[in-house]
C-alpha positions as CSV (number, residue, x, y, z in Angstrom):
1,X,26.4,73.7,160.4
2,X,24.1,76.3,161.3
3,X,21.7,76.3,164.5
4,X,18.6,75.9,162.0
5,X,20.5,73.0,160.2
6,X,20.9,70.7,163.3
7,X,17.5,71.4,164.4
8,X,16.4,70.3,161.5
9,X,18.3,67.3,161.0
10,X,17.3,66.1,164.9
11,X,14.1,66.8,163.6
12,X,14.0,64.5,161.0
13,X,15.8,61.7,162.5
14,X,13.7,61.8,165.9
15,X,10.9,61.1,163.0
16,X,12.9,58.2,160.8
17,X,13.6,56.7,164.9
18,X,9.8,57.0,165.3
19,X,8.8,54.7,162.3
20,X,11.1,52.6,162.4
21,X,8.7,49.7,164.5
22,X,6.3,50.4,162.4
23,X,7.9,49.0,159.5
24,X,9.9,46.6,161.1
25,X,6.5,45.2,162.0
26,X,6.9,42.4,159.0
27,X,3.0,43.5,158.2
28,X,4.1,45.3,155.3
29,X,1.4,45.2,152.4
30,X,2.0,43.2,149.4
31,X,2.0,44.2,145.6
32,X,-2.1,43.3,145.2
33,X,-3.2,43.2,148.7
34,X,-5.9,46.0,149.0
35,X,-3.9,49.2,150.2
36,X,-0.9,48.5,149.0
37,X,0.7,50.8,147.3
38,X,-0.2,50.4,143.1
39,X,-2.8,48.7,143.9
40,X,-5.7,49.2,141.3
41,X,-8.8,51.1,142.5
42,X,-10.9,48.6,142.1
43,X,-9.2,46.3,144.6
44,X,-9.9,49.7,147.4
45,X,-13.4,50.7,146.3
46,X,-15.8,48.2,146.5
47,X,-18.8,49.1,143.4
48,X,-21.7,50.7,145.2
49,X,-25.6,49.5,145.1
50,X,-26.7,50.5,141.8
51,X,-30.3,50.5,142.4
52,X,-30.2,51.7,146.2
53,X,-27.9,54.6,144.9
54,X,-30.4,56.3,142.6
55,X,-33.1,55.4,145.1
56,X,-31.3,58.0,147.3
57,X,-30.6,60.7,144.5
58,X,-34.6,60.7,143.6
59,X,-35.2,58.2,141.2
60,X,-38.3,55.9,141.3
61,X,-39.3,52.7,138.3
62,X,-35.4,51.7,138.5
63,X,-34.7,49.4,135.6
64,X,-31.4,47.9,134.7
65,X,-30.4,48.0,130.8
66,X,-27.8,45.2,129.6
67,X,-24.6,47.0,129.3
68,X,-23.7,48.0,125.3
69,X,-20.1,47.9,124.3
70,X,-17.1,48.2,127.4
71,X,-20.1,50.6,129.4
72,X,-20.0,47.3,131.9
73,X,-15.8,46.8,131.7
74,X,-15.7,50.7,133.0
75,X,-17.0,50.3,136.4
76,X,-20.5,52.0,134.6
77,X,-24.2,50.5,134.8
78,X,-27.1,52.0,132.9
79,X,-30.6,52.4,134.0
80,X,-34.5,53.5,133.0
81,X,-35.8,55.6,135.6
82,X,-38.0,58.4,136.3
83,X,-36.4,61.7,137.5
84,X,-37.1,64.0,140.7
85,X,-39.2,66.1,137.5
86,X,-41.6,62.6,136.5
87,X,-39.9,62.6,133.3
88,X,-38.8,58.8,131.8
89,X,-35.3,59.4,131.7
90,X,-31.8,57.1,131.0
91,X,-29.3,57.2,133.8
92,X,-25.5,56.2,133.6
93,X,-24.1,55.8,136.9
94,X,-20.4,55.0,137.9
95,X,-20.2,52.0,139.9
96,X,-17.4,53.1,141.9
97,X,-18.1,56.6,142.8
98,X,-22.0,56.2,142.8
99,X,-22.1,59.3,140.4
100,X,-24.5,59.9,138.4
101,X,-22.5,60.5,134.5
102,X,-25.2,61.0,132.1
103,X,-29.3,61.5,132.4
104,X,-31.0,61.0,128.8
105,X,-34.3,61.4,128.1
106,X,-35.5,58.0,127.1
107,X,-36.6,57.0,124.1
């Protein structure tokens, strides 16, 4: 074995040696437990305030519209609001990111 090879292979078992208590702990995350690996985004990212979200990106006369269809099931919410520009607009905002998704004139 070369030099490079057992410097590398002290290398990585220094690092296995220095996890080890860490998951020999017995605090290892379980299949559903926010964090855990596989775990759906939804059980990490809490939704965001709606309302106090577009409050902060500009929008003033926020009004929620019942959600049409699976909008609601997506993690989306729909709004009437008036723009930064005073126009009456429609907002779509994702719940989870607090992205704006679409801005319609309204009707």
């Amino acid at each position: 074995m070369t030099r490079f090879g057992k410097t590398l292979l002290a290398g990585a078992a220094s690092i296995a040696l220095m996890a080890s208590p860490a998951l020999a702990e017995g605090d290892a995350l379980q299949p559903g437990e926010p964090n855990a690996p596989g775990a759906a985004a939804t059980d990490t990212m809490p939704e965001v305030d709606a309302v106090a979200q577009l409050q902060a990106l500009g929008y003033t006369d926020i009004e929620p519209i019942d959600a049409q269809g699976d909008a609601g099931a997506e993690g989306q919410s729909t709004f009437t609001a008036t723009n930064l520009d005073g126009q009456s607009v429609m907002v779509t905002l994702d719940t989870q990111s607090g992205t704006v998704i679409d801005e319609q004139p309204a009707d």
